[in-house]
N, C-alpha and C positions, 0 to 999 in steps of 0.2 A: 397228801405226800409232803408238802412245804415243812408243817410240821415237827415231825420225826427228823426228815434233815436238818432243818433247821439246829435241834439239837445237836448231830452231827460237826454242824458248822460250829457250834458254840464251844466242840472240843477241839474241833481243828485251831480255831482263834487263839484258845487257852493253850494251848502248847506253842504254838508262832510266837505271844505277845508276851506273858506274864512273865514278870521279874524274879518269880518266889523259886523256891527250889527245887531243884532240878526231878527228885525223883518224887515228889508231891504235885508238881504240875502235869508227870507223863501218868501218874495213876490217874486224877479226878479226867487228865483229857481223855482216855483210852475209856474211862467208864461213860464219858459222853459220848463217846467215836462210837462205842460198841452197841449202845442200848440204841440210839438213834436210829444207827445204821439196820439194825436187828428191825427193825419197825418198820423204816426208809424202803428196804427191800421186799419186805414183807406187802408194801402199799403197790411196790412197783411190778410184782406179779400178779396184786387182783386187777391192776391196769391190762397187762399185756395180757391177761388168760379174759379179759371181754368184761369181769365183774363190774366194774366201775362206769357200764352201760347205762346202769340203771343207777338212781339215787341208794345212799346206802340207808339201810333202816335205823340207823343214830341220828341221822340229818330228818328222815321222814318222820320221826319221833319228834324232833325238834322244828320241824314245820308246824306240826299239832299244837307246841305249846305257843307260836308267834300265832297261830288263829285263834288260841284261848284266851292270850292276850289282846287282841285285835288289830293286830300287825298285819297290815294287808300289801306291804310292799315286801312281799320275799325277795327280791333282788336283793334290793337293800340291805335286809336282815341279814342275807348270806355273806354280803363285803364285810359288814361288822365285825362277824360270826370270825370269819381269815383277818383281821386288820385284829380282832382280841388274841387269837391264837400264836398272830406276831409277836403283840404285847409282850405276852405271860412269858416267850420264849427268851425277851430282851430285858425280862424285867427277872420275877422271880425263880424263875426254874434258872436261870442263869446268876443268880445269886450263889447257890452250892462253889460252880467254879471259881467264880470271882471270889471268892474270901477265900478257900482254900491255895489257889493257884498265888495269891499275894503273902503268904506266907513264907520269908525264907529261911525259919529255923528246920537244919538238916536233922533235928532231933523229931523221931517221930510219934509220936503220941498214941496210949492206950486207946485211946477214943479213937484216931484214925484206924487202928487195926481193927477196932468192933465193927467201925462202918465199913469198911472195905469187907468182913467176911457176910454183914447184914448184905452187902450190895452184892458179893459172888452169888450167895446162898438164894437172894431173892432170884439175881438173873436167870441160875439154872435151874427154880423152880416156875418159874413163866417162860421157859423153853419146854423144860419138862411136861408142862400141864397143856401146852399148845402143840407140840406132839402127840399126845396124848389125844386130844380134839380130832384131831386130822386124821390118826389111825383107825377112833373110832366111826369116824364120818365115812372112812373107806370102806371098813367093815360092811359098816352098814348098808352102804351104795352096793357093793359085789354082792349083796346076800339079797337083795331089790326091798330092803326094808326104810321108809323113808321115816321122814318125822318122829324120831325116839329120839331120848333124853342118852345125852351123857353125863353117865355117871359112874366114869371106873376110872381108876387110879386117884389122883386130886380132886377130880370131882366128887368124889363120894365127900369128901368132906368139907366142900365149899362149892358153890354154884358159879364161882368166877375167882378160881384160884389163881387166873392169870392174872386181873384186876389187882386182887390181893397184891401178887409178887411184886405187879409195877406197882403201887402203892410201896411195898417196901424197900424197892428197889432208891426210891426221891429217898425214904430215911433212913438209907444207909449212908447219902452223900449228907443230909441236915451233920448225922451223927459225926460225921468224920470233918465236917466243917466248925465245930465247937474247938477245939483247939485254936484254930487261925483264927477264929470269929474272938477268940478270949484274947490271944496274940494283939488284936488289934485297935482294944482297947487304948492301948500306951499310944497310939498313933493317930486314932481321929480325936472327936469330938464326945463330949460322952452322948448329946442328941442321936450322930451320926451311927455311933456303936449300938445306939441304943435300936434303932430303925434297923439295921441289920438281922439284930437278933430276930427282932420280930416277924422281919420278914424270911426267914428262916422256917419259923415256927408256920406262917402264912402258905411256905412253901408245901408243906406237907397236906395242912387242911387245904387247899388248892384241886391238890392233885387226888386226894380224898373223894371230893364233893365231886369232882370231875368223873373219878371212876368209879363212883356208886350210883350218882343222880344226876348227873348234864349228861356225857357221851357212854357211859359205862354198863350197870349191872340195870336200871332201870327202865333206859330202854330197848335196851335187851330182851329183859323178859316181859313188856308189851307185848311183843311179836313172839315170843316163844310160847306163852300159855296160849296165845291164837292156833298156832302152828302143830303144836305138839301136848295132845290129849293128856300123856304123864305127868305133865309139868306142875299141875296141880299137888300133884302126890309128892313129887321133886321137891315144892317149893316147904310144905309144911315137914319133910324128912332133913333138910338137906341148909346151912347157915348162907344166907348169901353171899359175905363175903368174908368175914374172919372164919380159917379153917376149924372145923372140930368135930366132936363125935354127932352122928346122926341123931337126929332124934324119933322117939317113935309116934305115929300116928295117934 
């Protein structure tokens, strides 16, 4: 749960503190306030509905790899696990705001209107697709059929189109933070500018690697081809995570 809020916090901060201008700082915050908070609450009902009893299967997946590695103090492993999570959220993922929010030209840029529709377009397709999940998951549950694959609507054409969307959802803010990131060239150091950028670009592969291979699509489908007999036929029809057409057996 820390997390997601956290990001929440990083919009709330961004609209309190930054200097830049006024209706460039209430978009990147509201896009922080909203995706967080979309997550934040989302965490806060597998709390209250009992889920969170049990270890989730991204952590039990990532217990496996500190035993492969021979990490025997899981305690430990797990403080790390939350104290990098803080990191990422103080470091790069809060890069977006911070270079956009310090911009105070009231001219607003081609590039911020791509990313602002990259980042509508991604939110309500990882709303869309997570709907989607749920309804199919009820279907499922009322008709007493358990362990099937979902595969209708976005999921026919990607295995983790939610993944997908949060992935584009971080390059809609990269996108709409090249403006202020160019802007601010005249104002640092060119080292300084230069470390920006990059961590920009870092930002994206970050949240990538994160939602295909740390917490995302991989161990995921550990547990799903255990779980769910189709998944096999799923995984050779179906992209894991850039959308597109099926392919055939």
């Amino acid at each position: 749960m820390g997390w997601p809020w956290g990001l929440t916090l990083i919009g709330i901060m961004t609209w309190c503190y930054s200097d830049g201008d006024s209706t460039r700082v209430a978009l990147v915050s509201m896009a922080y306030i909203f995706a967080g908070s979309r997550m934040g609450f989302g965490a806060l009902k597998l709390w209250t509905s009992g889920h969170l009893q049990k270890e989730l299967p991204r952590y039990e997946y990532q217990k496996r790899r500190w035993q492969k590695a021979g990490k025997t103090n899981v305690a430990l492993a797990q403080q790390i696990e939350a104290i990098i999570q803080g990191l990422a959220n103080a470091s790069y993922l809060a890069l977006p705001a911070f270079i956009i929010a310090a911009n105070t030209d009231s001219q607003i840029s081609i590039f911020e209107i791509i990313g602002i529709i990259v980042w509508l377009a991604a939110f309500a397709m990882e709303t869309i697709a997570d709907i989607q999940k749920l309804a199919f998951l009820k279907a499922m549950k009322s008709t007493g059929i358990n362990n099937q694959v979902c595969n209708v609507g976005l999921w026919r054409f990607s295995r983790h189109p939610n993944y997908f969307a949060e992935w584009m959802v971080w390059n809609g803010l990269v996108i709409a933070a090249i403006p202020s990131w160019l802007a601010l060239y005249q104002q640092e150091t060119v080292v300084v500018w230069g470390l920006l950028g990059v961590g920009l670009l870092i930002t994206s592969k970050i949240m990538y690697t994160t939602l295909v291979v740390y917490t995302g699509a991989v161990p995921s489908e550990f547990y799903s081809v255990q779980k769910r007999p189709e998944y096999k036929a799923y995984q050779q029809t179906t992209n894991i995570f850039f959308p597109g057409p099926n392919k055939t057996q």
